[in-house]
GUZA-823454 format. One record per residue (C-alpha): residue in three letters; residue number from 0; x, y, z. Coordinates in Angstrom, 3 decimals. Layout:
! residues N
ALA  NUM  X  Y  Z
...
//
This chain:
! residues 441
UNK  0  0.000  0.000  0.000
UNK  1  1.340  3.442  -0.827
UNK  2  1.473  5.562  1.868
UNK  3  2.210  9.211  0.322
UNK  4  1.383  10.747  3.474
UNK  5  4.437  9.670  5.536
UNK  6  6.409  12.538  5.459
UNK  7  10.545  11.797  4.964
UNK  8  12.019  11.344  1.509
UNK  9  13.409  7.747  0.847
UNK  10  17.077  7.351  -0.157
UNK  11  18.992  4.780  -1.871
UNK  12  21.145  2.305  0.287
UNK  13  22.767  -1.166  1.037
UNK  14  20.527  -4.157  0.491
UNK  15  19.459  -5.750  3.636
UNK  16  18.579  -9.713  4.110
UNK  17  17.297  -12.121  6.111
UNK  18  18.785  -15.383  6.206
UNK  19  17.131  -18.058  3.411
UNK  20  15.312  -20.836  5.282
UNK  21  15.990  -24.099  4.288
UNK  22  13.215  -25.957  2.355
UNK  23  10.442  -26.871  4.254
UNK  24  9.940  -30.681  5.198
UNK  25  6.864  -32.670  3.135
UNK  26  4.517  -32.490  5.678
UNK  27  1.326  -34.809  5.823
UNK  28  -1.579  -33.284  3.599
UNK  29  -4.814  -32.586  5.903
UNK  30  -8.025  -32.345  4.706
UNK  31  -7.401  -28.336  4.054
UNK  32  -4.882  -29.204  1.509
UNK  33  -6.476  -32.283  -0.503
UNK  34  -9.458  -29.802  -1.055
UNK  35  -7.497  -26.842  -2.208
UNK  36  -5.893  -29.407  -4.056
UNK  37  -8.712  -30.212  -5.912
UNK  38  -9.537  -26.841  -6.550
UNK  39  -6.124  -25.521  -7.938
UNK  40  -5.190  -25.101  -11.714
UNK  41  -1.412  -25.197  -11.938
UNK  42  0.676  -22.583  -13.691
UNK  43  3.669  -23.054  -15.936
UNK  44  5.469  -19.629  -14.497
UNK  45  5.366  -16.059  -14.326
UNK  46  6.896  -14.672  -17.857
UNK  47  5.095  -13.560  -20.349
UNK  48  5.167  -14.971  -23.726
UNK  49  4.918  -18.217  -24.786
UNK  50  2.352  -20.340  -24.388
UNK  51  -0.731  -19.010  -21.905
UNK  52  -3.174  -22.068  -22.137
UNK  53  -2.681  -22.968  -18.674
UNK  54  -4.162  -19.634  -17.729
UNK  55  -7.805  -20.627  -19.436
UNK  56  -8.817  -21.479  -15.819
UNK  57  -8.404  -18.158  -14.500
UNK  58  -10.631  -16.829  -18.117
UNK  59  -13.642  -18.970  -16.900
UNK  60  -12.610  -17.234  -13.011
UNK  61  -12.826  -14.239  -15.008
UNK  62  -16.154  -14.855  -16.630
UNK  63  -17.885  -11.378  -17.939
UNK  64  -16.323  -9.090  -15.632
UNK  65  -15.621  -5.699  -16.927
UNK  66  -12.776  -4.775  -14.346
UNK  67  -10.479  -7.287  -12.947
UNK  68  -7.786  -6.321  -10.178
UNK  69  -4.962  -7.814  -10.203
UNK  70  -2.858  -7.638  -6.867
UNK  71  0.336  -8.117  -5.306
UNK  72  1.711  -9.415  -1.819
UNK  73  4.846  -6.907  -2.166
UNK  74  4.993  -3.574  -3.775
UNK  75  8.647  -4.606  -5.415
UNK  76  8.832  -8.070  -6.647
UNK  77  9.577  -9.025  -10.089
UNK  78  7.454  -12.387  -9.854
UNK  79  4.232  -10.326  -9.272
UNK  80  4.690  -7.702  -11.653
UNK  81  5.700  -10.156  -14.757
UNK  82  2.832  -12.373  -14.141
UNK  83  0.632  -9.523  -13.755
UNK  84  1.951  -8.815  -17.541
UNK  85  1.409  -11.824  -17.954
UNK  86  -1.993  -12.426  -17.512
UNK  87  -2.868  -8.978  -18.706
UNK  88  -1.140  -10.050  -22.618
UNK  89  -3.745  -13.306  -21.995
UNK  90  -6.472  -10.885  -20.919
UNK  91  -6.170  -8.909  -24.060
UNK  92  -6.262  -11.849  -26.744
UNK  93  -8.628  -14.072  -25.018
UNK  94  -11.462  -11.635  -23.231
UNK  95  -10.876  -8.264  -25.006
UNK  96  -9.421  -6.693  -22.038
UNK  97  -7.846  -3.236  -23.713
UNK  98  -6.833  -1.060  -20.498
UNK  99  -3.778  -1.812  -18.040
UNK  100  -4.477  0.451  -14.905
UNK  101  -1.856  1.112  -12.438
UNK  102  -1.836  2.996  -8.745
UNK  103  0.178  5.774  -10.394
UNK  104  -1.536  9.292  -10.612
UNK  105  -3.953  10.073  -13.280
UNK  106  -1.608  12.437  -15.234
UNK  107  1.366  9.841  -15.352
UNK  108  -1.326  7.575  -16.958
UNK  109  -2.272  10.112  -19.559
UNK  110  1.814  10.914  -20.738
UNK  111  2.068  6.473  -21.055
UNK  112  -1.215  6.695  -22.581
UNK  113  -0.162  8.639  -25.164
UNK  114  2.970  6.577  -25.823
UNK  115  1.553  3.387  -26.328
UNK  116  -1.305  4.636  -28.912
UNK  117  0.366  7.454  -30.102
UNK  118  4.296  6.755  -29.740
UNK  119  4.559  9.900  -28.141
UNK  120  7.312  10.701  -26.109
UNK  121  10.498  8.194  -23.894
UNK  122  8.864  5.771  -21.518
UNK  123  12.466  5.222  -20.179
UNK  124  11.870  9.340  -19.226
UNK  125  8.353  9.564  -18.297
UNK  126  8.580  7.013  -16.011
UNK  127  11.721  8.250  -14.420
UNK  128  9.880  11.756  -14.242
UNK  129  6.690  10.455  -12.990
UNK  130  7.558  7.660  -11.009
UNK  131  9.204  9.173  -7.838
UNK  132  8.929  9.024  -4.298
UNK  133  6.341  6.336  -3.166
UNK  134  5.973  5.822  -6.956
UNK  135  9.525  4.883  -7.222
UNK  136  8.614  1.318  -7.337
UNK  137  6.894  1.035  -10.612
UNK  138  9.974  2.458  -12.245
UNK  139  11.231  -0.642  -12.722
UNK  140  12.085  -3.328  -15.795
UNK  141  8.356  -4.964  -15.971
UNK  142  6.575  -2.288  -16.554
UNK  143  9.057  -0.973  -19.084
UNK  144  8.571  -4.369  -21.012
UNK  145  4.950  -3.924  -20.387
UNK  146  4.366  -0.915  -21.862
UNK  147  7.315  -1.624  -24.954
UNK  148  4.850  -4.429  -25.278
UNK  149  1.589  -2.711  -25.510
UNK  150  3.137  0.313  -27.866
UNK  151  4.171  -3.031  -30.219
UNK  152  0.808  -4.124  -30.134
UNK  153  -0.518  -1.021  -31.219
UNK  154  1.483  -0.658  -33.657
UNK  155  0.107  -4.211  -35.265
UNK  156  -3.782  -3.148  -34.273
UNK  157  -3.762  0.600  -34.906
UNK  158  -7.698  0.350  -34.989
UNK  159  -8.426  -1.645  -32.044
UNK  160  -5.351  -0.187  -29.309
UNK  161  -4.554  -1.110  -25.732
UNK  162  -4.600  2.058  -23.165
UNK  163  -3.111  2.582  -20.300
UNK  164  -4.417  4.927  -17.029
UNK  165  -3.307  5.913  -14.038
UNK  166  -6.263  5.766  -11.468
UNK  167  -4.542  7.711  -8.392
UNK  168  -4.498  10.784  -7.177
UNK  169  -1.102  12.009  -4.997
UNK  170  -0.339  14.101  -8.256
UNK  171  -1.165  16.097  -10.696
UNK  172  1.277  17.029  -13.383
UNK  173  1.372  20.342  -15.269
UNK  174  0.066  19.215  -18.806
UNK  175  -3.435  18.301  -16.781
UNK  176  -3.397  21.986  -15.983
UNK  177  -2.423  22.772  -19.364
UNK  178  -5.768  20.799  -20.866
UNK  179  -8.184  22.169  -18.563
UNK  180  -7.317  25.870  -19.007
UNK  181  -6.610  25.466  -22.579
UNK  182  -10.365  23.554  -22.994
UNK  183  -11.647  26.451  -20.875
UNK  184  -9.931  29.377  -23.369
UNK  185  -11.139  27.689  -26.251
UNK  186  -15.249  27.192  -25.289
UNK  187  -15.458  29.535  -22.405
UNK  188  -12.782  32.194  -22.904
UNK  189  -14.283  34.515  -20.293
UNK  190  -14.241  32.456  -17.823
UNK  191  -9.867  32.055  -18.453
UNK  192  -9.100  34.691  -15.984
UNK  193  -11.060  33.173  -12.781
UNK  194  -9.333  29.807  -13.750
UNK  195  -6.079  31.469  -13.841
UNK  196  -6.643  32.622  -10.388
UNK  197  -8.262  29.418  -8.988
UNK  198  -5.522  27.401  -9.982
UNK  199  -2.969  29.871  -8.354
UNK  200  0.345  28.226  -7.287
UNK  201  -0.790  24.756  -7.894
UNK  202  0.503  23.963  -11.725
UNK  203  3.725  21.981  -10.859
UNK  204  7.044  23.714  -11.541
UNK  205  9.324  21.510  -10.177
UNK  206  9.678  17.197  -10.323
UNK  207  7.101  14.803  -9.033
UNK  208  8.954  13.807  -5.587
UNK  209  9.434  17.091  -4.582
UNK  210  6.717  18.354  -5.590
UNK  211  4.638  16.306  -3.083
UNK  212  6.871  16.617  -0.741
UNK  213  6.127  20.495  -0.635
UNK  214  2.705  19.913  -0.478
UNK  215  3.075  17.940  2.259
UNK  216  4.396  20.326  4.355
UNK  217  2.734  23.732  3.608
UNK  218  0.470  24.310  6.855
UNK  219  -3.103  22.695  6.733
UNK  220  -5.380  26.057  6.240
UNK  221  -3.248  26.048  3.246
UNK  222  -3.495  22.895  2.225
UNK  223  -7.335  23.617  2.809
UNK  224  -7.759  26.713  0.596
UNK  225  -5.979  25.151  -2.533
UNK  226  -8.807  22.343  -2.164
UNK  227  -11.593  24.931  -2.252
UNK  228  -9.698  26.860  -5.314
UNK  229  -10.236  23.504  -7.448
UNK  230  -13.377  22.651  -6.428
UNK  231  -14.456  25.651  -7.230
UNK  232  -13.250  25.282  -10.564
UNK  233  -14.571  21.996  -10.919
UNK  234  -17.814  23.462  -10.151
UNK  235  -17.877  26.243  -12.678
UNK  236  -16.680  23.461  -15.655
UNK  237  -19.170  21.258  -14.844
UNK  238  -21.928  24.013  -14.965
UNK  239  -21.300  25.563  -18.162
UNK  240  -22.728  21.946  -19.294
UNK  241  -21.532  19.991  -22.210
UNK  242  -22.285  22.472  -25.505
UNK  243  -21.390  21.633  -28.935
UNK  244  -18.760  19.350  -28.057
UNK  245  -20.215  16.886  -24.838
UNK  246  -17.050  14.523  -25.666
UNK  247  -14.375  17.668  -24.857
UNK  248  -16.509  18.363  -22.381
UNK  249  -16.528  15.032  -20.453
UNK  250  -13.101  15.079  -20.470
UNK  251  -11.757  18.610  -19.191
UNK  252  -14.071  17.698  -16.475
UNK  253  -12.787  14.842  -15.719
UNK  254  -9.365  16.474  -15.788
UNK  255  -10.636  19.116  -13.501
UNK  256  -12.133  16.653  -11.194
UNK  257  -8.364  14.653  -11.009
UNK  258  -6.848  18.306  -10.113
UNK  259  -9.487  18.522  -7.408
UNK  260  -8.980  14.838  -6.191
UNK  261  -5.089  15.752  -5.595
UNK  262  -5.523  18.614  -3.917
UNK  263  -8.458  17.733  -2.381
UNK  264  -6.123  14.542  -0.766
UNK  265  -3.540  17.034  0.651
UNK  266  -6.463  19.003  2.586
UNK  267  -6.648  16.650  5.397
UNK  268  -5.391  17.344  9.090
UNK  269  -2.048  14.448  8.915
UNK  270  -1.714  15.089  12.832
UNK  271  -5.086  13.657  13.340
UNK  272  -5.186  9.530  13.392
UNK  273  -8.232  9.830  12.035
UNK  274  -7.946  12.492  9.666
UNK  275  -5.504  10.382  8.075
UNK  276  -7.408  7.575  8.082
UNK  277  -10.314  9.719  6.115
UNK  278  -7.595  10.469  3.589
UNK  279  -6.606  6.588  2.866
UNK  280  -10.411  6.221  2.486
UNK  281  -11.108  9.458  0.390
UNK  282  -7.726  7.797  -1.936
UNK  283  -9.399  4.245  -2.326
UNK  284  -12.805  5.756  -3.435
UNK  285  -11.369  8.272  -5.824
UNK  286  -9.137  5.462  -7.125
UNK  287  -12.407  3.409  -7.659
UNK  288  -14.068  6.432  -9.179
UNK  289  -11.220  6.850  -12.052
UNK  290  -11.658  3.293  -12.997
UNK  291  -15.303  3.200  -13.478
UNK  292  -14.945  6.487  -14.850
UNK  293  -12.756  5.145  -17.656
UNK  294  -14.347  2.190  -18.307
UNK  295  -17.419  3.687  -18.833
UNK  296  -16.303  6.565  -20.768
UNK  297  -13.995  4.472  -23.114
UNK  298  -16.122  1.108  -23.105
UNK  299  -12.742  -1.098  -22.525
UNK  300  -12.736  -4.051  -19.909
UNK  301  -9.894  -2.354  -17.482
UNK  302  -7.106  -5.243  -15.591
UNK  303  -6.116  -2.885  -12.583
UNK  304  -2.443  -3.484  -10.576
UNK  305  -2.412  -2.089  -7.149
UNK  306  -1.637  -3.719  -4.090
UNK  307  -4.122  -6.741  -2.583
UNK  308  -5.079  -4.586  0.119
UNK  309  -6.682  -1.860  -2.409
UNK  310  -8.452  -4.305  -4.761
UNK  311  -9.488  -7.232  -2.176
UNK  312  -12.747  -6.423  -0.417
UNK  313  -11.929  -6.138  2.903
UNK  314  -9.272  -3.949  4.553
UNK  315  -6.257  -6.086  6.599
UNK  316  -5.721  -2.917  8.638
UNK  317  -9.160  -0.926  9.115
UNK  318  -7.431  1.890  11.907
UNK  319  -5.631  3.132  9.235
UNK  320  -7.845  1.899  6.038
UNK  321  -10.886  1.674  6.782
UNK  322  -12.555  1.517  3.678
UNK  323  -10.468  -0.003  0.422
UNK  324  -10.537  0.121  -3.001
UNK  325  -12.207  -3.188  -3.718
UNK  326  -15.225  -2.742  -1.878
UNK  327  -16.071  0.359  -3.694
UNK  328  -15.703  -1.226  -7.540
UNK  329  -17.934  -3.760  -5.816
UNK  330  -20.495  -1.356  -4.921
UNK  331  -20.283  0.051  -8.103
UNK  332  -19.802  -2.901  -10.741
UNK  333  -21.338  -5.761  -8.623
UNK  334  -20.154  -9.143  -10.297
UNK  335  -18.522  -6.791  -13.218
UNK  336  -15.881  -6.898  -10.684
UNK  337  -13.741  -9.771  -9.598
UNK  338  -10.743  -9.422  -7.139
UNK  339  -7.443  -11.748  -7.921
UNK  340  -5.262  -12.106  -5.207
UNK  341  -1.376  -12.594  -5.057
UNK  342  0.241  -14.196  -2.484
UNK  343  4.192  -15.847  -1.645
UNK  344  5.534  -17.972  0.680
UNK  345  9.358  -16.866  0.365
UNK  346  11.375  -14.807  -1.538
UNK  347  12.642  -11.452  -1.588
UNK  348  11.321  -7.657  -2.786
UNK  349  12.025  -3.947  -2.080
UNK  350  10.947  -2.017  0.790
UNK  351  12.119  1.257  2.310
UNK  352  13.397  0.355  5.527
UNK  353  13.579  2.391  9.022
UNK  354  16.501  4.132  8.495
UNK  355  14.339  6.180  4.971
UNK  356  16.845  3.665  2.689
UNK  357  15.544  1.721  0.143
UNK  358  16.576  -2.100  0.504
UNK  359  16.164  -5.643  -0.813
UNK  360  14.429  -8.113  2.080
UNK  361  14.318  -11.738  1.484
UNK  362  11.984  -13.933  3.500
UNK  363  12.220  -17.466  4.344
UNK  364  9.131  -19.993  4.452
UNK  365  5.773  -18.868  5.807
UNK  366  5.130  -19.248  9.372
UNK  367  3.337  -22.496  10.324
UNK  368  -0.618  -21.160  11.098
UNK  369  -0.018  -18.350  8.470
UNK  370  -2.623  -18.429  5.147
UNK  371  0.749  -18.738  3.264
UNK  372  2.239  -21.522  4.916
UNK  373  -0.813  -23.803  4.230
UNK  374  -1.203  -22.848  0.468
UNK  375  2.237  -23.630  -0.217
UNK  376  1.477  -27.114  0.859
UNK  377  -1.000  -27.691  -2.046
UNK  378  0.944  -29.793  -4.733
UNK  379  1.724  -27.271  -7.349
UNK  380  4.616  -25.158  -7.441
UNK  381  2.177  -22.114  -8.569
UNK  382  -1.300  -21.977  -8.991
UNK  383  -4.733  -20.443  -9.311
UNK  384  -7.548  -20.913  -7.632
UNK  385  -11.190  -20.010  -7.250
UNK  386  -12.122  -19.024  -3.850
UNK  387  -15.912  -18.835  -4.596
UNK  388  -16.531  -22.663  -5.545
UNK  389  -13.289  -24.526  -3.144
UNK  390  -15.010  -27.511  -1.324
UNK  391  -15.407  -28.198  1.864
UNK  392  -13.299  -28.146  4.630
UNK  393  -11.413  -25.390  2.689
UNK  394  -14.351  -23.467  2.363
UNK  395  -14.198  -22.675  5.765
UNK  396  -10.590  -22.653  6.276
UNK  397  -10.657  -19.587  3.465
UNK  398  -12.998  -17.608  5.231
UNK  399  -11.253  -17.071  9.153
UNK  400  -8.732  -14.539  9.200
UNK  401  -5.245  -15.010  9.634
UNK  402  -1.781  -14.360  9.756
UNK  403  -0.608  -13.121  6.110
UNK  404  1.921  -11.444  4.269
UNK  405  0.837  -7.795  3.542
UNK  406  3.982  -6.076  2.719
UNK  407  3.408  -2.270  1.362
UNK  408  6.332  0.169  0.294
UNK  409  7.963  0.183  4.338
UNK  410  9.161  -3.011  5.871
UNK  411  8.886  -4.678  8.624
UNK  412  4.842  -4.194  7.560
UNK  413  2.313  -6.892  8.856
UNK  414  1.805  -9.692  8.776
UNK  415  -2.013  -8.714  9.112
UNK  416  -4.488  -11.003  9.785
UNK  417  -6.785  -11.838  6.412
UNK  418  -9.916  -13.910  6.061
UNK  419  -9.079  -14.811  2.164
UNK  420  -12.213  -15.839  0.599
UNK  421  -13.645  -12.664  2.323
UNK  422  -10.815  -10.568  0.587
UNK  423  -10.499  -11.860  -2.853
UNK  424  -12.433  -14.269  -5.224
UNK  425  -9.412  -15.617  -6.782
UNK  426  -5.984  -16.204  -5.284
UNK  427  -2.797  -17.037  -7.435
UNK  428  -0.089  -18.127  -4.534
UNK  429  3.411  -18.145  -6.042
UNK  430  5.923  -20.414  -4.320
UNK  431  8.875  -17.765  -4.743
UNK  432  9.634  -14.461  -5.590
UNK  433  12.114  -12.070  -5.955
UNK  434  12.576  -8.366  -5.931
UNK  435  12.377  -6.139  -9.338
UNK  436  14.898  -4.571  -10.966
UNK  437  14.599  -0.481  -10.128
UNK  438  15.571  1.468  -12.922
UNK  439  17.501  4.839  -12.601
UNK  440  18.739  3.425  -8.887
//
């Protein structure tokens, strides 16, 4: 989980490990394992390419959904993000998926947008410009071979494209700014003055990471008089209703409406526990809200990556989250929305330790009476599984919470306790992992 309200910038430094565990010992299956057993569809590995027909389980899983999330245990592990690529190439070919979605601001998803259909601009640069600070972590080699790989496909399918969209909201970069007021000075060029003024000191001048990082500190009657600035001119757009073009329209509102969201984010009291708790929830719902927005709006089935605790269902820490992104696509999509899981039992992945460094961790085997220690007992190496239709007893089993590996951009983080089948309705448990490759580091 991203946490772009801890204040302190994060820093390069030595990896850090824990000592590899031996392998485990075969243990005696119990009746928990023989029925997830039964229930799992082995998977050949992670990369993509190749052959994919041992994912055709997870398209029935699938089924009609419209948005699918894809998770992750870690918010830095290679294993995760190339499967996630993965299943998102099989996605596309087999069930006309044409939108990746990442937890990266709305803006950065408009510049990569416009890369893979359009070939405009250096992915290498936008996402070293972009992805900074708690972003740093999707600057890495996957999603560069993702999104090489979804510019290639356009280029073969010019008609028919793949998109990609950023669905958060921690910033907003200048070209955003640049739309709205530019929509506004062509269809409603009196009103280009009081937009000028409303957005004030907020168009970004300087890079991403430090950008937020100013925002984070200006005082909080600040921070709350920016968020009225936008909302006010969110208000005024929206009211001078759609005219002669309703399509241009839709979208510098929806621009307007991301500015808002950011600042909007920022205008919470971070000394108050539960102010900043009302902030992670605001985040999760807005993230939700830019989804269905763009699914909706473009009419393409949308795979979103984010970690399992924003797409599951149920939040593994409700002080500080009460409310996740999951639960809200469920309250808007209903069965259009199906929840996949990612889990480990050992391996390594990035994390910014105590100390503000970034570092490599490496775990050894799951704790016995953890969620991972028992799925790693089922007889594939990796797997899928359906939590909605497992037999009994490990029908139960799935639905008491415990112990499980939640690990967000800090570490130590967790483990949390986590009823699966309450969380996710698929699961894909990997039996090792290890950490991505950061560019730029």
């Amino acid at each position: 989980m991203t946490l772009f309200v801890t204040l302190g910038a994060v820093t390069a430094g030595t990896p850090a490990t824990a000592a590899r565990a031996p392998a485990r010992a075969v243990e005696p299956a119990t009746p928990v394992v023989t029925a997830l057993d039964r229930a799992a569809h082995p998977l050949r590995g992670v990369e993509p390419g190749g052959d994919t027909r041992d994912l055709r389980p997870l398209d029935r899983m699938v089924g009609d959904a419209r948005v699918v999330g894809l998770g992750e245990a870690t918010h830095s592990s290679h294993d995760f993000f190339a499967l996630k690529d993965r299943v998102f190439r099989r996605l596309v070919v087999e069930k006309g998926f044409r939108t990746f979605a990442l937890e990266a601001p709305w803006s950065t998803g408009l510049r990569l947008d416009a890369y893979v259909v359009h070939g405009k601009g250096d992915p290498r640069r936008i996402m070293r410009e972009e992805f900074q600070r708690d972003y740093l972590w999707w600057n890495n080699a996957d999603h560069l071979r993702l999104i090489e790989w979804m510019r290639a496909y356009n280029v073969r399918h010019p008609d028919d494209p793949v998109r990609f969209m950023g669905d958060d909201i921690a910033w907003t970069g200048p070209e955003l700014y640049d739309r709205v007021t530019a929509h506004v000075a062509e269809h409603h060029p009196g009103l280009s003055a009081r937009f000028a003024e409303l957005y004030r000191g907020l168009r970004p001048t300087v890079a991403t990471g430090e950008y937020i990082e100013r925002y984070l500190n200006k005082p909080y009657a600040e921070r709350r008089e920016r968020a009225d600035r936008t909302g006010e001119a969110l208000r005024l757009l929206r009211a001078q209703g759609p005219g002669k073009d309703p399509e241009a329209h839709a979208r510098a509102v929806q621009h307007a409406r991301a500015i808002d969201r950011t600042a909007r984010q920022y205008a919470f009291d971070f000394t108050s526990p539960e102010q900043v708790a009302e902030a992670m929830r605001y985040r999760d719902e807005a993230m939700a809200a830019n989804v269905v927005w763009w699914q909706r709006h473009t009419g393409t089935k949308v795979a979103v990556s984010a970690h399992n605790d924003h797409l599951g269902y149920v939040s593994a820490d409700p002080v500080h989250y009460p409310r996740v992104q999951g639960a809200y696509l469920r309250d808007r999509l209903g069965p259009g929305y199906v929840s996949v899981g990612l889990s480990f039992d050992r391996g390594s992945f990035n994390a910014t330790g105590p100390d503000g460094a970034v570092r490599r961790w490496t775990l050894g085997p799951a704790d016995p009476g953890s969620n991972e220690h028992t799925l790693d007992r089922v007889r594939h190496r990796d797997y899928v599984v359906d939590l909605r239709t497992v037999g009994a007893p490990a029908d139960a089993w799935l639905n008491l919470a415990r112990p499980t590996r939640r690990i967000g951009t800090d570490y130590p983080d967790g483990p949390y306790d986590v009823a699966l089948a309450r969380s996710h309705d698929v699961l894909i448990h990997l039996h090792e992992v290890r950490a991505a490759r950061l560019l730029d580091r």
